[in-house]
C-alpha positions as CSV (number, residue, x, y, z in Angstrom):
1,X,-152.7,-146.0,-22.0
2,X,-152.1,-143.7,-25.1
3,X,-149.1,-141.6,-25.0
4,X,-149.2,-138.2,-27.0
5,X,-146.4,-136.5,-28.8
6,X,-146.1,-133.2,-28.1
7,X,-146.3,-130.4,-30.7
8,X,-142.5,-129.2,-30.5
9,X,-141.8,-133.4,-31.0
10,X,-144.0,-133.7,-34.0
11,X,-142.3,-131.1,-35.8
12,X,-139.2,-132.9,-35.1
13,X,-140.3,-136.0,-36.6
14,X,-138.2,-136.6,-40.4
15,X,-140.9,-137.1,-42.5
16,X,-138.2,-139.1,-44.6
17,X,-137.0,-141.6,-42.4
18,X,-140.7,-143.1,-40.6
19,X,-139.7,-146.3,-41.8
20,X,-136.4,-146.9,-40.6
21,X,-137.4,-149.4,-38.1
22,X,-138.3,-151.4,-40.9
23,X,-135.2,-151.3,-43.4
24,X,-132.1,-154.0,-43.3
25,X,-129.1,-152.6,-41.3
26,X,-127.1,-151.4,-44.8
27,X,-130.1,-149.4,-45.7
28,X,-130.7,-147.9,-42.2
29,X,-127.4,-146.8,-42.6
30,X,-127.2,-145.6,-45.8
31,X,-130.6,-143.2,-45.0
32,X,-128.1,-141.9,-42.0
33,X,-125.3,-141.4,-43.7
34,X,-127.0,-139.5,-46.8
35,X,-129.1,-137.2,-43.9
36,X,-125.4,-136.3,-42.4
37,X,-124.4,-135.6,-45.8
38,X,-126.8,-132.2,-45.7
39,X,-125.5,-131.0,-42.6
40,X,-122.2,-129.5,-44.2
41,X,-124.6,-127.9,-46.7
42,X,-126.6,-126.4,-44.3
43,X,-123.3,-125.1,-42.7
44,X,-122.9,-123.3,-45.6
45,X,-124.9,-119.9,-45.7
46,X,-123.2,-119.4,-42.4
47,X,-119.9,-119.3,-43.4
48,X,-119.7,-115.3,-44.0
49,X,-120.7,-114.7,-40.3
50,X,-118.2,-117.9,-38.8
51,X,-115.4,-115.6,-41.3
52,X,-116.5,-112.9,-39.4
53,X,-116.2,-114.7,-36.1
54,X,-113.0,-115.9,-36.7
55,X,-111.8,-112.2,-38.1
56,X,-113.1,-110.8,-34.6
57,X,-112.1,-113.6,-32.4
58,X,-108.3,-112.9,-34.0
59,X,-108.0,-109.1,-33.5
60,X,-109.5,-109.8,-29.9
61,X,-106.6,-112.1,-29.3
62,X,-103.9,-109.6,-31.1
63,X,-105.5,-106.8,-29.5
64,X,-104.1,-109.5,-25.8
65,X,-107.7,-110.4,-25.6
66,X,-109.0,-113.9,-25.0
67,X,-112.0,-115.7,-26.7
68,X,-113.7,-117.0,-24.1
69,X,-116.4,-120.5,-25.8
70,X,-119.4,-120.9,-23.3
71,X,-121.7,-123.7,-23.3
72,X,-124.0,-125.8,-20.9
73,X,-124.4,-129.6,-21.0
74,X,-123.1,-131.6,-24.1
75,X,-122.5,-127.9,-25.7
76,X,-120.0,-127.5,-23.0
77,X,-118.5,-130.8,-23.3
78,X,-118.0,-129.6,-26.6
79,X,-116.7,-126.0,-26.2
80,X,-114.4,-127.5,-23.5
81,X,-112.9,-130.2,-25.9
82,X,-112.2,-127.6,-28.7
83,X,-110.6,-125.1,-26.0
84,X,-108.4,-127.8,-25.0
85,X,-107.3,-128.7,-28.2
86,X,-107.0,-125.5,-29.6
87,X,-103.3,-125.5,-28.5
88,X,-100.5,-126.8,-25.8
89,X,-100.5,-125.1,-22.6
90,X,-101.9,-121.9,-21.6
91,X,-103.8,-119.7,-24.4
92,X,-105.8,-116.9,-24.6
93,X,-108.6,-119.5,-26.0
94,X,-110.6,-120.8,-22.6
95,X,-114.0,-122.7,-22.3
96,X,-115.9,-121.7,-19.1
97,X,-119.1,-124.2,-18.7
98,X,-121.8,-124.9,-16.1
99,X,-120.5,-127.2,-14.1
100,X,-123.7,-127.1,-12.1
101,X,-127.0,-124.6,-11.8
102,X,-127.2,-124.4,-15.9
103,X,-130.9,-123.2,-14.8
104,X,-129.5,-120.5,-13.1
105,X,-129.3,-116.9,-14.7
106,X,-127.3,-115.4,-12.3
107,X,-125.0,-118.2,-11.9
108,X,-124.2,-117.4,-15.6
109,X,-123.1,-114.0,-14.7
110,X,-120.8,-114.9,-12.0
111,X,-118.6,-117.6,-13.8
112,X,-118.2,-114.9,-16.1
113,X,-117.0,-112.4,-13.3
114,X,-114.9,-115.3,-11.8
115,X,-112.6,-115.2,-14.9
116,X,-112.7,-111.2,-15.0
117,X,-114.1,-111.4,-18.5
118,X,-113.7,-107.3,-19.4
119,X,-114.8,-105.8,-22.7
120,X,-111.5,-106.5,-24.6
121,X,-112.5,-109.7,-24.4
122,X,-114.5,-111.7,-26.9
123,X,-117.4,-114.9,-26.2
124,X,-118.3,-117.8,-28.3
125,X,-121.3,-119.4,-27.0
126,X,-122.5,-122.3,-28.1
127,X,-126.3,-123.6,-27.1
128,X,-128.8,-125.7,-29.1
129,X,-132.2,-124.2,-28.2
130,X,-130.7,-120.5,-27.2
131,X,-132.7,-120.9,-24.1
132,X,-130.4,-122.4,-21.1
133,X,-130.8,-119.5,-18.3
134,X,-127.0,-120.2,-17.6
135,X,-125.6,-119.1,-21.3
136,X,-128.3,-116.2,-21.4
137,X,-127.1,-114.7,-18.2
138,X,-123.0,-115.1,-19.3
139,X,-124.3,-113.3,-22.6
140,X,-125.6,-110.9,-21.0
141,X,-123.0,-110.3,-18.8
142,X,-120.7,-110.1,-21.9
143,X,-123.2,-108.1,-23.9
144,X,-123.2,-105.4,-21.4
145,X,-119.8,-105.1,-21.2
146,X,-120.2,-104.5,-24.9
147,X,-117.7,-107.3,-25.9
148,X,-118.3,-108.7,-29.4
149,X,-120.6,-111.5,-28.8
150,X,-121.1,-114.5,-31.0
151,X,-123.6,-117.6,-31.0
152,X,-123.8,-121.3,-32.5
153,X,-127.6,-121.9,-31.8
154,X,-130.1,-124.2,-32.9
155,X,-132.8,-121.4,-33.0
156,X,-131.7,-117.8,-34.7
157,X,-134.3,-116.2,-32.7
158,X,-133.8,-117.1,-29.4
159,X,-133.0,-115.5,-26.3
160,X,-129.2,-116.3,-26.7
161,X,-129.5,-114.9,-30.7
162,X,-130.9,-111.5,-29.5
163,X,-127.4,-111.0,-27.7
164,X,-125.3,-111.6,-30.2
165,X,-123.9,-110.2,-33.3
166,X,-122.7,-112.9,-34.6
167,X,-125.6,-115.8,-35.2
168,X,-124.4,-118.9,-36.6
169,X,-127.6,-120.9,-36.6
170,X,-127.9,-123.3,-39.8
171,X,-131.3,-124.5,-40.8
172,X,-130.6,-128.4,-40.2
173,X,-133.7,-129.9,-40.0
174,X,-135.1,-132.9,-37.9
175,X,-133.0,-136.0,-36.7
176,X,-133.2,-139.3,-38.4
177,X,-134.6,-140.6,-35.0
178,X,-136.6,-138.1,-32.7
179,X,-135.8,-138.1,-29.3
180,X,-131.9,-138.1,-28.6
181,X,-130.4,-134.8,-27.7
182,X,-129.8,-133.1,-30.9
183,X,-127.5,-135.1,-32.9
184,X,-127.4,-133.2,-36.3
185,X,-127.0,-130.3,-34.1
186,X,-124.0,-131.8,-31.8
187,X,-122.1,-132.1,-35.4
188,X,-123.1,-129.2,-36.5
189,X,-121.7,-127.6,-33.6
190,X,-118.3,-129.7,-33.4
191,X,-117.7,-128.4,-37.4
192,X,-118.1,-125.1,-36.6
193,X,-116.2,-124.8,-33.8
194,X,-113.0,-126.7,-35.4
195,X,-113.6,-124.3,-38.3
196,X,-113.4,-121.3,-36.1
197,X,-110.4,-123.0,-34.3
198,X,-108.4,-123.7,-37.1
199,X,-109.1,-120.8,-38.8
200,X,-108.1,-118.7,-35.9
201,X,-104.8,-120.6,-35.5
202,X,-104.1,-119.7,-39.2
203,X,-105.0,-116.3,-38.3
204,X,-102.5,-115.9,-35.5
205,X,-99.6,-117.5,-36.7
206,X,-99.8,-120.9,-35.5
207,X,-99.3,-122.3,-38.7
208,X,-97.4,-121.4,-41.7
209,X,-98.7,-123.5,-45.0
210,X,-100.4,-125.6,-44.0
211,X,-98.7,-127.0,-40.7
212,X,-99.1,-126.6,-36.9
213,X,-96.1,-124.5,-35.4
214,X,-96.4,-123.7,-32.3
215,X,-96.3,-127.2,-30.9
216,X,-94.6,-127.8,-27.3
217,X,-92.1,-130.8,-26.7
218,X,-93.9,-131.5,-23.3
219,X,-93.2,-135.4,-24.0
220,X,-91.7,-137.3,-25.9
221,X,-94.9,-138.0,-28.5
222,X,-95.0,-134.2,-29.3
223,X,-90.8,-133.6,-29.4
224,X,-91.0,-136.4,-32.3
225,X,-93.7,-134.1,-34.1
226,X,-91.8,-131.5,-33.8
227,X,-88.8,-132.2,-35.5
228,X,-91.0,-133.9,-38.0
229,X,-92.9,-130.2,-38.4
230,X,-89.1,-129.0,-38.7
231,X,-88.3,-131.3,-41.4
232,X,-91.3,-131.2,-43.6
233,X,-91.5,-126.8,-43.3
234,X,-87.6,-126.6,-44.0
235,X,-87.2,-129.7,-46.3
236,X,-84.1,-130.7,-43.7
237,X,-82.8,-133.6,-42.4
238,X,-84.1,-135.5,-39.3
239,X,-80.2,-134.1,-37.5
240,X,-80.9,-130.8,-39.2
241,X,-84.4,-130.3,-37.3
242,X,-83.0,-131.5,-34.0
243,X,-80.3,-129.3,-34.0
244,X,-82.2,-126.3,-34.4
245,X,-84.2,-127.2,-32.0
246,X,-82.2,-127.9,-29.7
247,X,-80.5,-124.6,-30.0
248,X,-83.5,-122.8,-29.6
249,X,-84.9,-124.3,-26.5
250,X,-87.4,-126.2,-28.7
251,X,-89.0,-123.1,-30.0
252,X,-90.7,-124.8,-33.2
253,X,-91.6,-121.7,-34.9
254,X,-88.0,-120.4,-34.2
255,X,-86.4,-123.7,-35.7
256,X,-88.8,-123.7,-38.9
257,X,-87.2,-120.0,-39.6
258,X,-83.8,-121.0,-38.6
259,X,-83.7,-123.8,-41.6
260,X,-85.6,-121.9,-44.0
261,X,-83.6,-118.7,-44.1
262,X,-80.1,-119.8,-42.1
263,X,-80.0,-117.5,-39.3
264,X,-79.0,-118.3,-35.6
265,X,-81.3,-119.2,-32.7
266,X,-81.4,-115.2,-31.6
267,X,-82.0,-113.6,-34.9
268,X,-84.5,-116.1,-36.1
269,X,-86.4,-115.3,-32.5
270,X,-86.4,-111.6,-33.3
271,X,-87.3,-111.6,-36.4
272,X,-90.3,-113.3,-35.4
273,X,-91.4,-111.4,-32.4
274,X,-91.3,-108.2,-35.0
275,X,-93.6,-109.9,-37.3
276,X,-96.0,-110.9,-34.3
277,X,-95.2,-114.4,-34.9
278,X,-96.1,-115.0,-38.6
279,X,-93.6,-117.1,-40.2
280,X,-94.5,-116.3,-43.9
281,X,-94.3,-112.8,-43.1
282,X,-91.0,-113.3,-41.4
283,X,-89.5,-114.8,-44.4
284,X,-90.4,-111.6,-46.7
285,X,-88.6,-109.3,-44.3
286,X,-85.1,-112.0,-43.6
287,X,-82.0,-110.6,-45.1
């Protein structure tokens, strides 16, 4: 019995890589390693639209917003791992994915309504083929809200791109193996994402140089990182650090201030809620 390749898997195929079944193991790997190599390259002619992503995602949040990342499948696997880690307890960052019914337009719409998503809100969603009835429905939903709308796709003219205006679809070319679900575009999409997420924590003051403030002391892993935050931003001792914190209720963007510029607990705290949180902006404005 013959079996025939489709059209859409043909053009799939890497015309570089047919005879990987025959190379020694260090070879194989070297071929995979150099094909990853191009994907950050490939990233690059995006990077003006993820900038303006992250520009928009930040005044939707300042603006007491929420950016909202979509995604079915291993996308929302994805989108759900970077919400998560975006920061400790609740944020105006969320991942809402199909937890069932990703063929289901309608079903998009109302996990949308669910969460109340409303037009000061903003949606990231992320889907390799721009196709899955389930994102096209929650982009629409956003879309006629007119919400800003932006997309990590596979495909920049899909059903999904058409929604958006923001397209973030790099040209990355077939997998070293045809057949497994995507995996230039699964990395793709995990860079991207932790670009947008870091960049939007910059953006909204949860870090100053280039450190994470705003951690929580919900155990006793994350207390040790934040004194060690506190020492390193304010050049302090280990006693130093823990006393601030301590007298700030573990507030570690309150104790970085309190070292760097000597004020107490309260002062430090109102300084930075009238500087919406920025440290370095704080410290240009402390007496």
């Amino acid at each position: 019995m013959s079996i025939m390749l489709t059209g859409s898997v043909k053009e799939r195929r890497h015309a570089s890589t047919m005879n990987i079944d025959s190379l020694s193991t260090l070879d194989m790997l070297k071929v995979i390693h150099q094909d990853d190599a191009l994907i950050s390259a490939a990233i690059t002619p995006c990077l003006q639209t993820i900038a303006r992503a992250v520009d928009n995602a930040a005044a939707t949040i300042n603006h007491g917003g929420r950016l909202v990342i979509v995604g079915a499948g291993p996308s929302g696997r994805v989108a759900q791992q970077v919400a998560d880690d975006y920061a400790p307890g609740k944020t105006p960052v969320m991942a809402v994915t199909a937890q069932e019914g990703e063929g289901s337009y309608e079903r998009g719409v109302s996990d949308l309504q669910a969460i109340k998503f409303g037009e000061h809100d903003m949606m990231l969603a992320v889907t390799v083929s721009g196709k899955t009835p389930w994102v096209w429905g929650a982009m629409r939903h956003a879309w006629s809200l007119g919400s800003p709308v932006a997309v990590i796709t596979g495909d920049a003219q899909s059903e999904a791109a058409q929604l958006a205006s923001m397209v973030i679809a790099p040209e990355l070319g077939a997998d070293v193996v045809a057949g497994y679900l995507n995996t230039k575009a699964g990395i793709a999409q995990k860079m991207i994402l932790s670009m947008i997420a870091t960049g939007l924590a910059v953006r909204t003051g949860r870090v100053y140089s280039n450190l994470r403030v705003d951690l929580e002391a919900s155990n006793t892993k994350w207390a040790e990182r934040q004194i060690a935050i506190v020492m390193e931003a304010g050049g302090c001792s280990r006693a130093e650090a823990k006393a601030a914190l301590e007298s700030c209720n573990h507030h570690c963007k309150t104790a970085v201030l309190m070292v760097l510029t000597g004020l107490d607990a309260w002062k430090a705290h109102e300084l930075l809620v009238q500087n919406n949180g920025f440290i370095r902006v704080a410290l240009q404005e402390a007496p």
